[in-house]
N, CA, C and O atoms as a GROMACS GRO file, in nm:
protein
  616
    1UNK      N    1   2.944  10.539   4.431
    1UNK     CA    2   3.060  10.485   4.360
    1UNK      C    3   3.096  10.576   4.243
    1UNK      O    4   3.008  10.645   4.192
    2UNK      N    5   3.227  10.580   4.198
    2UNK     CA    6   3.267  10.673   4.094
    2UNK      C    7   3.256  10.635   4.027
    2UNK      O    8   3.219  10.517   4.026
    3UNK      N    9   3.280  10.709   3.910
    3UNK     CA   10   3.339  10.633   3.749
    3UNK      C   11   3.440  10.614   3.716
    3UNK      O   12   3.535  10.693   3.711
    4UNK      N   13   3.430  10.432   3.671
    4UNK     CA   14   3.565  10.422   3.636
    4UNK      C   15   3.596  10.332   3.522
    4UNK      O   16   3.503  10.262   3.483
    5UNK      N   17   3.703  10.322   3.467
    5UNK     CA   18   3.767  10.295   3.361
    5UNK      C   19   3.883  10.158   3.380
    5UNK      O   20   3.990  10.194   3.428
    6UNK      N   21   3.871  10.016   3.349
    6UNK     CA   22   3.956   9.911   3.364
    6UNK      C   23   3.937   9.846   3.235
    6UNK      O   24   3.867   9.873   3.137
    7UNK      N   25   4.053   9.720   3.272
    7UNK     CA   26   4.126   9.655   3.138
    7UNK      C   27   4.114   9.563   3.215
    7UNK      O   28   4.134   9.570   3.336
    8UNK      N   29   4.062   9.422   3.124
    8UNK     CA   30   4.115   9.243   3.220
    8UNK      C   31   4.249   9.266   3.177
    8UNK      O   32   4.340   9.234   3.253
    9UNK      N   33   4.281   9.330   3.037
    9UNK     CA   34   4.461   9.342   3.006
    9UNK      C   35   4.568   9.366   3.107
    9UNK      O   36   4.676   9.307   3.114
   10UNK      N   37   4.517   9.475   3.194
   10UNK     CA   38   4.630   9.506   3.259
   10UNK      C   39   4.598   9.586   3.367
   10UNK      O   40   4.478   9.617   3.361
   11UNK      N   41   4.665   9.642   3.483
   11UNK     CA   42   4.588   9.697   3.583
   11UNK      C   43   4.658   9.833   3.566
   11UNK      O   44   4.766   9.857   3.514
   12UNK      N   45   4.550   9.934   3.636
   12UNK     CA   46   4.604  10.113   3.665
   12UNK      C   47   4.760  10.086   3.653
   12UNK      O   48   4.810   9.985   3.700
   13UNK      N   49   4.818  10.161   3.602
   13UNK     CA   50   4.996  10.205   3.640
   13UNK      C   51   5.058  10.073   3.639
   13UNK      O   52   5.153  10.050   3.714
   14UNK      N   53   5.002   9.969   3.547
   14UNK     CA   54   5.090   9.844   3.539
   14UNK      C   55   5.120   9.836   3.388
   14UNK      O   56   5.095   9.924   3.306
   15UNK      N   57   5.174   9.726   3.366
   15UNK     CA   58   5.258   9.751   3.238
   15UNK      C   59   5.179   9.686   3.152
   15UNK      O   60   5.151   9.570   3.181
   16UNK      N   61   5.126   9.742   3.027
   16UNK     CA   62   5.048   9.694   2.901
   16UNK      C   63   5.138   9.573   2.852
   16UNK      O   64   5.260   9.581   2.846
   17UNK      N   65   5.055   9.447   2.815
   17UNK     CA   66   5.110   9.312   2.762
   17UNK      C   67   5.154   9.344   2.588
   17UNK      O   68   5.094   9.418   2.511
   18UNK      N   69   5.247   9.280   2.567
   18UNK     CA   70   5.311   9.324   2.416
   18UNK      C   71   5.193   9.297   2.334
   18UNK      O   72   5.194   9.374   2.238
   19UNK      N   73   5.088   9.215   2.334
   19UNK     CA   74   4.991   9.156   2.264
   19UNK      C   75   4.960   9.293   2.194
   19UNK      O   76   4.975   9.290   2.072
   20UNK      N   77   4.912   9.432   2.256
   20UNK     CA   78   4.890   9.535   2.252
   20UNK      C   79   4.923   9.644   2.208
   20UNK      O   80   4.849   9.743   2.213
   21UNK      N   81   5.091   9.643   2.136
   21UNK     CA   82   5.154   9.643   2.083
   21UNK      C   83   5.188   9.665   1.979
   21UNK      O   84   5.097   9.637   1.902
   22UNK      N   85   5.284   9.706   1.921
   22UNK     CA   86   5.354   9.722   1.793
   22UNK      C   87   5.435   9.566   1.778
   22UNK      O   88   5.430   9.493   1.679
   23UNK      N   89   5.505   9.543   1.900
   23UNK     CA   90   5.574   9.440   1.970
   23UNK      C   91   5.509   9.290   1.946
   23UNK      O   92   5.566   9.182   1.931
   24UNK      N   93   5.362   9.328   1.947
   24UNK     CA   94   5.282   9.241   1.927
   24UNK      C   95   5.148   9.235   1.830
   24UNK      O   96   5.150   9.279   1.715
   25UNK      N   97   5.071   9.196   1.870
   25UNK     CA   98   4.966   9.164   1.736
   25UNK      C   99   4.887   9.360   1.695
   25UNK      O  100   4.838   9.391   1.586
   26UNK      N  101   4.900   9.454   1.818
   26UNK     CA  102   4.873   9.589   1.781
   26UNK      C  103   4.750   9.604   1.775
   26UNK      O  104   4.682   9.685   1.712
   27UNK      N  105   4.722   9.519   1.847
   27UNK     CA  106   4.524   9.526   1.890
   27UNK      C  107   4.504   9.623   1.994
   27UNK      O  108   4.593   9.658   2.071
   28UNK      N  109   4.374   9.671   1.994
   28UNK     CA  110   4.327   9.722   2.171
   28UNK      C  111   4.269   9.677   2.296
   28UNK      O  112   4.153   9.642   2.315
   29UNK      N  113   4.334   9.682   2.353
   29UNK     CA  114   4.291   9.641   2.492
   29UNK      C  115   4.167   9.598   2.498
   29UNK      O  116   4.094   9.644   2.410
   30UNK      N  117   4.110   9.511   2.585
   30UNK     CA  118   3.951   9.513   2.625
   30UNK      C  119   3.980   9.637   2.724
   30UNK      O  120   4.088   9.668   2.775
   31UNK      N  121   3.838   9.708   2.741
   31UNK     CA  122   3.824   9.783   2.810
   31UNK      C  123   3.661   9.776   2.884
   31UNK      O  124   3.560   9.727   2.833
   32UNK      N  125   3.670   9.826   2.984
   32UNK     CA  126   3.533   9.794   3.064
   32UNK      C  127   3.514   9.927   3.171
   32UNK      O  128   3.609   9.983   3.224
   33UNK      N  129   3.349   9.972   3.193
   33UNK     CA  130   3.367  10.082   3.258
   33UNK      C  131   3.242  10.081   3.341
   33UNK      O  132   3.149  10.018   3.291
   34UNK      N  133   3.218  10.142   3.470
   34UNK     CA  134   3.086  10.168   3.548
   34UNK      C  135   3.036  10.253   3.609
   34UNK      O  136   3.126  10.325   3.653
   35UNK      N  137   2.954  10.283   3.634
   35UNK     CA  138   2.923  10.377   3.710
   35UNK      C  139   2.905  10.521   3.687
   35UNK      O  140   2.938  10.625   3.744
   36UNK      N  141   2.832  10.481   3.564
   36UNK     CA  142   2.868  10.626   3.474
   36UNK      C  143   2.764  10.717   3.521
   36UNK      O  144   2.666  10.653   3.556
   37UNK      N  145   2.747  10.872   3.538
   37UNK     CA  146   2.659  10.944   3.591
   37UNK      C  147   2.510  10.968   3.500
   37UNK      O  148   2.500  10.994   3.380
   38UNK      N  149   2.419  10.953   3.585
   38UNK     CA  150   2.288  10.970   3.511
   38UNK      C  151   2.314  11.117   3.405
   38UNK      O  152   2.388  11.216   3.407
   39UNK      N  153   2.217  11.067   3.326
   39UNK     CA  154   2.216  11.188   3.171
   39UNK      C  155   2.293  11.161   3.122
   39UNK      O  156   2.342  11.259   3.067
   40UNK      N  157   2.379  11.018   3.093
   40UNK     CA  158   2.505  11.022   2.988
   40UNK      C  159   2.409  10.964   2.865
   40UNK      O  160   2.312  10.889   2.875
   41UNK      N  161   2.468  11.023   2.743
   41UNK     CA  162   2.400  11.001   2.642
   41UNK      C  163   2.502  10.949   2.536
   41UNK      O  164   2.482  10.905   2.423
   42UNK      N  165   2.611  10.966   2.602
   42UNK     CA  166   2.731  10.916   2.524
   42UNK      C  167   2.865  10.916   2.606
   42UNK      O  168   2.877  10.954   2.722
   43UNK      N  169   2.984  10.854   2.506
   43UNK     CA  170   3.077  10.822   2.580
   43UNK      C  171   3.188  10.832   2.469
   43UNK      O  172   3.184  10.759   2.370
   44UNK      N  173   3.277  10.916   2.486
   44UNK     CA  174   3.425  10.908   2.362
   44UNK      C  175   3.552  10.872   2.499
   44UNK      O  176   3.552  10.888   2.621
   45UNK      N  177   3.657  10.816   2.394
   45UNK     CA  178   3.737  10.743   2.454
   45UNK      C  179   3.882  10.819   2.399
   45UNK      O  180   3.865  10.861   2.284
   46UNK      N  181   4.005  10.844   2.446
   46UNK     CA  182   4.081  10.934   2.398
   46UNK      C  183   4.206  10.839   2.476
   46UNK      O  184   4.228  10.832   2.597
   47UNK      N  185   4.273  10.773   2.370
   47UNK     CA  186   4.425  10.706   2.441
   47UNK      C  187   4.518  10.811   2.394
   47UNK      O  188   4.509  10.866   2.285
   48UNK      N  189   4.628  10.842   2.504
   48UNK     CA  190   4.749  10.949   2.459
   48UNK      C  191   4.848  10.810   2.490
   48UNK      O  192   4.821  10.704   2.547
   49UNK      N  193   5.008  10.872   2.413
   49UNK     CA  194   5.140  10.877   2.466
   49UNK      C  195   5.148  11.000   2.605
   49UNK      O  196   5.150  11.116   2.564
   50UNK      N  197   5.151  10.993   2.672
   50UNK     CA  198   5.209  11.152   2.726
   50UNK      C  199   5.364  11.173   2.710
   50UNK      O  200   5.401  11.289   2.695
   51UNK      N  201   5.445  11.087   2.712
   51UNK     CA  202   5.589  11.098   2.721
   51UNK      C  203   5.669  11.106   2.563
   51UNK      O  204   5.791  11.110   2.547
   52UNK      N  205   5.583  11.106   2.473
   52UNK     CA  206   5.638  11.103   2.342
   52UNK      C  207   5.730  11.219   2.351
   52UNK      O  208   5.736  11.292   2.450
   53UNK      N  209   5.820  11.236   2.216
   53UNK     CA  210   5.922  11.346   2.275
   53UNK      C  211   5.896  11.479   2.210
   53UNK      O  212   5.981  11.565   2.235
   54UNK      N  213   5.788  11.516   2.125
   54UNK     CA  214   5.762  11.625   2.076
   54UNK      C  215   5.622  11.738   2.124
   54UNK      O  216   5.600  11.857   2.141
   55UNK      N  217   5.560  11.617   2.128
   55UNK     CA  218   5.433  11.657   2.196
   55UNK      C  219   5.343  11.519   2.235
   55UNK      O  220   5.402  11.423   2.185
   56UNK      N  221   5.256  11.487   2.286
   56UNK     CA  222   5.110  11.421   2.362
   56UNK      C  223   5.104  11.339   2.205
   56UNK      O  224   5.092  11.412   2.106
   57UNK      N  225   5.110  11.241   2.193
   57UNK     CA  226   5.094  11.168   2.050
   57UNK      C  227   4.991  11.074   2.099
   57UNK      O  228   4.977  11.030   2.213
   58UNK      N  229   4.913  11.049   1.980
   58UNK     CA  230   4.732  11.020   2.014
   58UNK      C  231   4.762  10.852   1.960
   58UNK      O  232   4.845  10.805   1.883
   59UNK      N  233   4.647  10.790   2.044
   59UNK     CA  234   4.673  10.653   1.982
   59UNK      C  235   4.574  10.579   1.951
   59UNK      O  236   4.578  10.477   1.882
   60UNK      N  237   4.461  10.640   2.012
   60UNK     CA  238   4.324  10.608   1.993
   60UNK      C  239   4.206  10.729   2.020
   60UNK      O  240   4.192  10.800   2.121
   61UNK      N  241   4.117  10.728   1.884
   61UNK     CA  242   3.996  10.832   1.913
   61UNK      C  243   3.883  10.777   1.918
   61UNK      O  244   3.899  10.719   1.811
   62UNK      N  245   3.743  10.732   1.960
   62UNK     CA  246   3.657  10.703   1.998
   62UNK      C  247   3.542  10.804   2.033
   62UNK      O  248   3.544  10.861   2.142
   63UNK      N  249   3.419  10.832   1.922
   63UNK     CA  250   3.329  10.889   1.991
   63UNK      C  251   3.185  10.811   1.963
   63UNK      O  252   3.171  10.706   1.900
   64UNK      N  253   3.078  10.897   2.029
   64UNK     CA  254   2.929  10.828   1.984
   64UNK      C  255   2.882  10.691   2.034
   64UNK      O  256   2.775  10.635   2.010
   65UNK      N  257   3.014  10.638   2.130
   65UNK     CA  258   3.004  10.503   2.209
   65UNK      C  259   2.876  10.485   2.248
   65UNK      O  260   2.841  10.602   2.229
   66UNK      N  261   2.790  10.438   2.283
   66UNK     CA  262   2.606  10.451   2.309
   66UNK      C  263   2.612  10.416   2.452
   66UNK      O  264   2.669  10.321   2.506
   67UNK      N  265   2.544  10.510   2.500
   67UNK     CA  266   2.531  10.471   2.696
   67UNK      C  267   2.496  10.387   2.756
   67UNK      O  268   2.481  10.406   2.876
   68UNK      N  269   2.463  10.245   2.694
   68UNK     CA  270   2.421  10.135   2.731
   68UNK      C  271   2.560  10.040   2.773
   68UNK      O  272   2.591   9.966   2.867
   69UNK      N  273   2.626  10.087   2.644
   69UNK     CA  274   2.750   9.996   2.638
   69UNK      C  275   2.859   9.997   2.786
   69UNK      O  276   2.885  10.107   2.834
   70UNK      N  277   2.891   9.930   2.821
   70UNK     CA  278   2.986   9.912   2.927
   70UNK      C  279   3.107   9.867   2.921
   70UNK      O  280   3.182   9.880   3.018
   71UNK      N  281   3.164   9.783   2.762
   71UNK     CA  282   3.273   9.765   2.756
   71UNK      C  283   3.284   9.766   2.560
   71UNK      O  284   3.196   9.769   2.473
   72UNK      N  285   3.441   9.762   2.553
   72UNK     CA  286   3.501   9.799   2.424
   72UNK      C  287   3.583   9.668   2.437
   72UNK      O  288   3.682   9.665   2.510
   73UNK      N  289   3.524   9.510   2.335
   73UNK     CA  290   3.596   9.424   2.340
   73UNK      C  291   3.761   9.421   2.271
   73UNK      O  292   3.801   9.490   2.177
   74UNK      N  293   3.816   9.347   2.330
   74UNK     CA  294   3.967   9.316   2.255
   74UNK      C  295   3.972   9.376   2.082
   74UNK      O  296   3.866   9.378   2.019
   75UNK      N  297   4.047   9.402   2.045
   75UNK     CA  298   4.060   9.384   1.891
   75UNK      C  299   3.951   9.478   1.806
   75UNK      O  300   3.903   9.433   1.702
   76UNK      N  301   3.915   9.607   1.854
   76UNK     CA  302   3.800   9.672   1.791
   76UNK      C  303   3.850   9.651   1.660
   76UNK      O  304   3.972   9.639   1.644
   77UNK      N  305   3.793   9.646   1.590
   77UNK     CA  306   3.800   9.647   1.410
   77UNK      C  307   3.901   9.798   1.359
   77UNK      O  308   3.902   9.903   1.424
   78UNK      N  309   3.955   9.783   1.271
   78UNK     CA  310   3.978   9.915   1.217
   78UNK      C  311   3.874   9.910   1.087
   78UNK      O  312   3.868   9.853   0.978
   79UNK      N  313   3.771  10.033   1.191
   79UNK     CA  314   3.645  10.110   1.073
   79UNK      C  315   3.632  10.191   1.119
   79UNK      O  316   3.683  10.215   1.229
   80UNK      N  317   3.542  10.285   1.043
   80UNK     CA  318   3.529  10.468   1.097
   80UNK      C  319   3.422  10.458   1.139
   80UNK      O  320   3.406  10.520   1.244
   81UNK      N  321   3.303  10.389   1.089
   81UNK     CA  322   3.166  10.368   1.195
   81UNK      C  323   3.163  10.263   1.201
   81UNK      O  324   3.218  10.182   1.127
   82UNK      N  325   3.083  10.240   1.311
   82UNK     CA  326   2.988  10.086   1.346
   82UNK      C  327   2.905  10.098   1.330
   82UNK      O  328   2.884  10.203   1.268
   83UNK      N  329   2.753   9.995   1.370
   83UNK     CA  330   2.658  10.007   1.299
   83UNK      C  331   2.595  10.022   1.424
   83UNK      O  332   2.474  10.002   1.417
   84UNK      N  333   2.636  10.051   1.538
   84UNK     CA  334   2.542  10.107   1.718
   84UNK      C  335   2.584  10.281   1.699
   84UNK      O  336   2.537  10.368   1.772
   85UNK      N  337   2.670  10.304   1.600
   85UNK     CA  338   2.672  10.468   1.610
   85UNK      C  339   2.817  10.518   1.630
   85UNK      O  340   2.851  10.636   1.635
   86UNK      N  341   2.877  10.436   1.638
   86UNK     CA  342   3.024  10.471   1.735
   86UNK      C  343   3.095  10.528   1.634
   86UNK      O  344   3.048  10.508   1.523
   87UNK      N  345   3.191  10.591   1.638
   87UNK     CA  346   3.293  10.648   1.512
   87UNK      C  347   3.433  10.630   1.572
   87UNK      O  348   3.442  10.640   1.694
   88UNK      N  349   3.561  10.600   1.490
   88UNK     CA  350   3.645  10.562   1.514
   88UNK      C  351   3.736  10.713   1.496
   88UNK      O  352   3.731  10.742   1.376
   89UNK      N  353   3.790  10.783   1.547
   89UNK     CA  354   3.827  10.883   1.495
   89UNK      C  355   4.018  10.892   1.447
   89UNK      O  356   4.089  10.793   1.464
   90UNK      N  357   4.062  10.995   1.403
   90UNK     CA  358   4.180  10.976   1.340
   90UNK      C  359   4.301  10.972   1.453
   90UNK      O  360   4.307  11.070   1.528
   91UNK      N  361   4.398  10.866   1.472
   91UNK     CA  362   4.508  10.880   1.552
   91UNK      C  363   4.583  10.925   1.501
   91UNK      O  364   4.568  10.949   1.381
   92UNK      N  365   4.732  10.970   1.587
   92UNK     CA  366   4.871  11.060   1.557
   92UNK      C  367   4.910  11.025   1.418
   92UNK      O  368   5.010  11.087   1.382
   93UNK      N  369   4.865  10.951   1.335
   93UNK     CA  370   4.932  10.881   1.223
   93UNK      C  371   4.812  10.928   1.133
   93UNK      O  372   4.859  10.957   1.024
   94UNK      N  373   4.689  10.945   1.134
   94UNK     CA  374   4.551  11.030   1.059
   94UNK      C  375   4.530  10.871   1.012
   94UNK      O  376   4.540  10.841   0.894
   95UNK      N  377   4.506  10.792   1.096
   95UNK     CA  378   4.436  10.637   1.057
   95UNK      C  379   4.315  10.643   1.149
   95UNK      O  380   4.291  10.726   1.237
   96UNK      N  381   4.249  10.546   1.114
   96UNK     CA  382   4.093  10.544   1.203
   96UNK      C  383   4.050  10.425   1.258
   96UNK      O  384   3.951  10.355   1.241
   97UNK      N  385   4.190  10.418   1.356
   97UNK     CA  386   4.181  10.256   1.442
   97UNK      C  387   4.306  10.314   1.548
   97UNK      O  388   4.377  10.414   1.545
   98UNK      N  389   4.294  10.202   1.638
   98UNK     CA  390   4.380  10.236   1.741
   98UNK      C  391   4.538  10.204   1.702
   98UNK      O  392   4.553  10.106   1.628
   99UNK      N  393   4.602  10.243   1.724
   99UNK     CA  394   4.745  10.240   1.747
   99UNK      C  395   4.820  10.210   1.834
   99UNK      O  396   4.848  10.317   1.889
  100UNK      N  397   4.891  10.099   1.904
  100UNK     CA  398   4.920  10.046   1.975
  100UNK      C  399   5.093  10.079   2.024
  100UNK      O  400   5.183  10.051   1.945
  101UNK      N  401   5.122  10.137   2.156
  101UNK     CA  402   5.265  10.163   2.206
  101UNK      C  403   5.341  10.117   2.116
  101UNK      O  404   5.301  10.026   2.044
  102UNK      N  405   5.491  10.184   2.098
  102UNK     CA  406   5.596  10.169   2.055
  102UNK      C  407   5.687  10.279   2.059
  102UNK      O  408   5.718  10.359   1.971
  103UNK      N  409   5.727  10.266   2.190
  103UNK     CA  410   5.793  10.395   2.211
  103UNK      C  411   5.901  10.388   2.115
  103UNK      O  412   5.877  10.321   2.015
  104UNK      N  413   6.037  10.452   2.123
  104UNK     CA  414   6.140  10.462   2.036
  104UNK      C  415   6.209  10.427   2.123
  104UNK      O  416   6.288  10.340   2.085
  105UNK      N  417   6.220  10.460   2.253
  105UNK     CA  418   6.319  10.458   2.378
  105UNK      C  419   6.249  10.481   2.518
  105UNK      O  420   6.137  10.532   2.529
  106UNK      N  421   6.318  10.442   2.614
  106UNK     CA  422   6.265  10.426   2.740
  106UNK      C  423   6.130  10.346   2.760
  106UNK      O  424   6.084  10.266   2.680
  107UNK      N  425   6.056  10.394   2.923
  107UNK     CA  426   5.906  10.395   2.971
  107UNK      C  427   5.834  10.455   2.956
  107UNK      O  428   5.819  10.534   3.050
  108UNK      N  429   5.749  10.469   2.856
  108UNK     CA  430   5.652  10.563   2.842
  108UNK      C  431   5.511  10.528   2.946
  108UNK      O  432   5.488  10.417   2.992
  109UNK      N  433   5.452  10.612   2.962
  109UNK     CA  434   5.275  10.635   2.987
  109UNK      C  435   5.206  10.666   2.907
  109UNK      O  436   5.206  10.767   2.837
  110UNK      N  437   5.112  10.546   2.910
  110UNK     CA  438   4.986  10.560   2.778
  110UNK      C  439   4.896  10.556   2.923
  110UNK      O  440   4.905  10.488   3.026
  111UNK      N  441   4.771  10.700   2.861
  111UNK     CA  442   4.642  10.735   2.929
  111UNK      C  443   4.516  10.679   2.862
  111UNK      O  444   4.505  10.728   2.750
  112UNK      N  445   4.451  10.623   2.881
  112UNK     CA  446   4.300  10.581   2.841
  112UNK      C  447   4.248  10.699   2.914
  112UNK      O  448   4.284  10.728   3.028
  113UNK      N  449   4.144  10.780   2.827
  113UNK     CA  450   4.042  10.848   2.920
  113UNK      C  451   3.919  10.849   2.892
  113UNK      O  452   3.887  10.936   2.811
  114UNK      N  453   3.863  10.805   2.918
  114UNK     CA  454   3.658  10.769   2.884
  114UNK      C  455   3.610  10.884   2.912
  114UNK      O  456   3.642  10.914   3.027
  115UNK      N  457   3.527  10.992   2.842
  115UNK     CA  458   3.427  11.082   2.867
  115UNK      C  459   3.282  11.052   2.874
  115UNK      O  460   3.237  11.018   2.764
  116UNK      N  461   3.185  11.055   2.982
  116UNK     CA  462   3.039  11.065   3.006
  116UNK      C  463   3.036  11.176   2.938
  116UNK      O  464   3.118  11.267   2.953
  117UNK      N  465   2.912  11.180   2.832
  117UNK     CA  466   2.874  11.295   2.787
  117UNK      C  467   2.727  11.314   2.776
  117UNK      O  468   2.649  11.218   2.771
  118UNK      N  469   2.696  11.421   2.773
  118UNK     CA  470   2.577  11.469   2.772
  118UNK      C  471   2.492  11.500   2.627
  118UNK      O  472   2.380  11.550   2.625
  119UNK      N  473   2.554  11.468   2.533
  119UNK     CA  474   2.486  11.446   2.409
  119UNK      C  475   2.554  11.347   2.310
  119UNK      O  476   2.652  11.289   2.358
  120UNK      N  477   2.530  11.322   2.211
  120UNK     CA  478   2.584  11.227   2.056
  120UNK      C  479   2.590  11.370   1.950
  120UNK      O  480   2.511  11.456   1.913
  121UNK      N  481   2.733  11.336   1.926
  121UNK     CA  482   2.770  11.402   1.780
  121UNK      C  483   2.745  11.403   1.697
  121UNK      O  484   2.673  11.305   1.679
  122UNK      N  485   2.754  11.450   1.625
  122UNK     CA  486   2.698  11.488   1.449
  122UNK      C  487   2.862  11.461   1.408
  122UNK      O  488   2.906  11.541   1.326
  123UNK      N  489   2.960  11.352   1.459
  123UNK     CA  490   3.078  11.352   1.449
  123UNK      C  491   3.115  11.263   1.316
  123UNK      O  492   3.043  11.165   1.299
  124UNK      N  493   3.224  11.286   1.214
  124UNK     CA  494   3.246  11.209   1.127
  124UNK      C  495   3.406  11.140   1.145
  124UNK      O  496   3.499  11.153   1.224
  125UNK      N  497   3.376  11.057   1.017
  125UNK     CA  498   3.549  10.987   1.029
  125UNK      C  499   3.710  11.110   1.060
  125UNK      O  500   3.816  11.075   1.111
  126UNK      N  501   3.679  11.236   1.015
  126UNK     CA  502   3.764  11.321   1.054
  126UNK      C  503   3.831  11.391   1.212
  126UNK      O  504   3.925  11.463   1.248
  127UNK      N  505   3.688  11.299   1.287
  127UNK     CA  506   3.755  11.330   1.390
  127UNK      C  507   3.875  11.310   1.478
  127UNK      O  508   3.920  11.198   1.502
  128UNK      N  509   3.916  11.399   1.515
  128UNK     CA  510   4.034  11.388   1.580
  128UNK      C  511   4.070  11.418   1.704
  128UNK      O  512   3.962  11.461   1.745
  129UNK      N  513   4.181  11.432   1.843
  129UNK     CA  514   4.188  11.434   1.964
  129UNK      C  515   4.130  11.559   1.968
  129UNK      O  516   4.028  11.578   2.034
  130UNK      N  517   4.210  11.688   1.872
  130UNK     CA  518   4.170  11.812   1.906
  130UNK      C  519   3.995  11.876   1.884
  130UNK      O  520   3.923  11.949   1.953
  131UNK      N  521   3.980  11.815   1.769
  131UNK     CA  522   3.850  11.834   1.762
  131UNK      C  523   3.745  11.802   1.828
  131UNK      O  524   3.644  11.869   1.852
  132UNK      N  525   3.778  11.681   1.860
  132UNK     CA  526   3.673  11.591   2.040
  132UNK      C  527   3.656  11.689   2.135
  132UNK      O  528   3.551  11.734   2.183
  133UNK      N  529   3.786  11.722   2.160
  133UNK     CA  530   3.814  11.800   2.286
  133UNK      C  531   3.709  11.893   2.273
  133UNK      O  532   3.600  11.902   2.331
  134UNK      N  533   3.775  11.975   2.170
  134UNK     CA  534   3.668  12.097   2.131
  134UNK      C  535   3.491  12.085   2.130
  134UNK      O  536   3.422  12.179   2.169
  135UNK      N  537   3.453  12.004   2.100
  135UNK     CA  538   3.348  11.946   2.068
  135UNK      C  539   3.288  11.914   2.213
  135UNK      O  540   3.182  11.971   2.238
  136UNK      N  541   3.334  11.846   2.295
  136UNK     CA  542   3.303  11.830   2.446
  136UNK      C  543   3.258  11.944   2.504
  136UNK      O  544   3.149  11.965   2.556
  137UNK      N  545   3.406  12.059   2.483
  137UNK     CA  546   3.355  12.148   2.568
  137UNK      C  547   3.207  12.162   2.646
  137UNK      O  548   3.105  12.141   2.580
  138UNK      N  549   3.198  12.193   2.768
  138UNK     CA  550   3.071  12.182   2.806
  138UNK      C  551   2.983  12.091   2.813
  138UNK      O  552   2.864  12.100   2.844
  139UNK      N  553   3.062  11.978   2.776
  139UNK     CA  554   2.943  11.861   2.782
  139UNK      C  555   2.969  11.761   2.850
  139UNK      O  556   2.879  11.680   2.874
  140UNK      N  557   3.096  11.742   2.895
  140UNK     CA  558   3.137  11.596   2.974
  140UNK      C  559   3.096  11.622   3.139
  140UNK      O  560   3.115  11.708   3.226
  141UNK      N  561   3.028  11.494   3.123
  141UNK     CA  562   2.951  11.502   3.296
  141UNK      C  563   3.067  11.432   3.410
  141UNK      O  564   3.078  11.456   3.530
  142UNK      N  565   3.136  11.349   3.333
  142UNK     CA  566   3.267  11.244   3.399
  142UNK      C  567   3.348  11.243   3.350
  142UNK      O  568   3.345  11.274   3.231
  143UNK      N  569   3.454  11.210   3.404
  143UNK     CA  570   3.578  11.171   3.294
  143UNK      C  571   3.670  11.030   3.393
  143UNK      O  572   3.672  11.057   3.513
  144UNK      N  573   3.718  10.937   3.368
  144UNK     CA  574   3.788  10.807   3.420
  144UNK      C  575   3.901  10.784   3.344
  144UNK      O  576   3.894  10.793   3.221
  145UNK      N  577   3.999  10.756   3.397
  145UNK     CA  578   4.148  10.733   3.351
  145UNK      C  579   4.177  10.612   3.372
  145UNK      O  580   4.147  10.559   3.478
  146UNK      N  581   4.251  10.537   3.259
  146UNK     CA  582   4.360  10.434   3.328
  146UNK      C  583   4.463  10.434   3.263
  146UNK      O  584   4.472  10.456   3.142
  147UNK      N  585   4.548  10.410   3.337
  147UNK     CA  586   4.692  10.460   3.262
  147UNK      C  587   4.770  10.326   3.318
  147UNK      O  588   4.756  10.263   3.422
  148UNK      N  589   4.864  10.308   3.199
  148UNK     CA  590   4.992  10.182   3.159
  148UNK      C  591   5.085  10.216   3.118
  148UNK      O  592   5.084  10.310   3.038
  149UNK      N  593   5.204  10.155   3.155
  149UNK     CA  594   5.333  10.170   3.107
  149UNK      C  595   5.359  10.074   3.016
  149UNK      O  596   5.304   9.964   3.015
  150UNK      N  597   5.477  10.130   2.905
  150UNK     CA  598   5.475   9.995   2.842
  150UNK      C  599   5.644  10.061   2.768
  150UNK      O  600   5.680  10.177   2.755
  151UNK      N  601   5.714   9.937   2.733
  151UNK     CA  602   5.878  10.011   2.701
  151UNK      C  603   5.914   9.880   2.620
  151UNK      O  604   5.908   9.766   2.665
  152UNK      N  605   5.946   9.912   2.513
  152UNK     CA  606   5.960   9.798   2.386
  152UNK      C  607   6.105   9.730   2.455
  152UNK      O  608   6.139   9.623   2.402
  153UNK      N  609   6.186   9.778   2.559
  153UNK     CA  610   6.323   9.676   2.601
  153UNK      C  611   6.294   9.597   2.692
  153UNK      O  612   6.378   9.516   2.731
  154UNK      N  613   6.166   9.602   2.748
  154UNK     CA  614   6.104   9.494   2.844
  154UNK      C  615   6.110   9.346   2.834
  154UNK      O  616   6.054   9.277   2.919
   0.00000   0.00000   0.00000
């Protein structure tokens, strides 16, 4: 079985509930995941816009998740650590909580992507999409997507 990445919120390529939102209360999704490949020692989580109109606008950073864990309940807190290790890292706006759709116009696609990784960071509240990335290099054993649409004229 692969690895993969789901929401009770909403399904692959279906449309995120306003709850989730700008539209709405601007919480995060529950998220839930399995099947992750032996040697994961960690797990960072990376939500994009892809359709924003300038560039890839970030909406959630997540690293240091602990390999036991299997899901990210509703409503994570906005904090930069937890007390299992996790770090909240900086979204498109340099805040250290998730950020919830609001396009300006049209259907956008928002990506969830979960990384299996092969070690825990020495990562702080500064982290950010680009710096994760960088930081991975070489280390992600998996990677799982789920992706939602979501369009504030709905």
């Amino acid at each position: 079985m692969e690895f993969q990445l789901m929401s009770d919120a909403f399904e692959h390529e279906g449309a995120i509930p306003d709850l989730y939102t700008c539209k709405g209360k601007n919480v995060s999704p529950p998220l839930n995941w399995s099947n992750p490949p032996e040697g994961t020692e960690s797990f960072a989580l990376i939500a994009v816009d892809t359709d924003a109109v300038l560039m890839t606008f970030t909406h959630w950073v997540l690293c240091n998740i602990p390999p036991e864990k299997r899901e990210l309940a509703e409503a994570v807190p906005h904090q930069d650590k937890f007390e299992d290790g996790m770090i909240q890292g900086r979204n498109g706006m340099r805040r250290n909580r998730y950020i919830g759709p609001c396009p300006p116009w049209g259907k956008h696609r928002y990506i969830f992507t979960l990384y299996a990784l092969d070690v825990l960071f020495d990562a702080d509240a500064k982290m950010n999409k680009k710096k994760l990335l960088q930081a991975m290099k070489g280390h992600i054993l998996a990677q799982a997507e789920l992706m939602g649409y979501y369009s504030r004229n709905s």
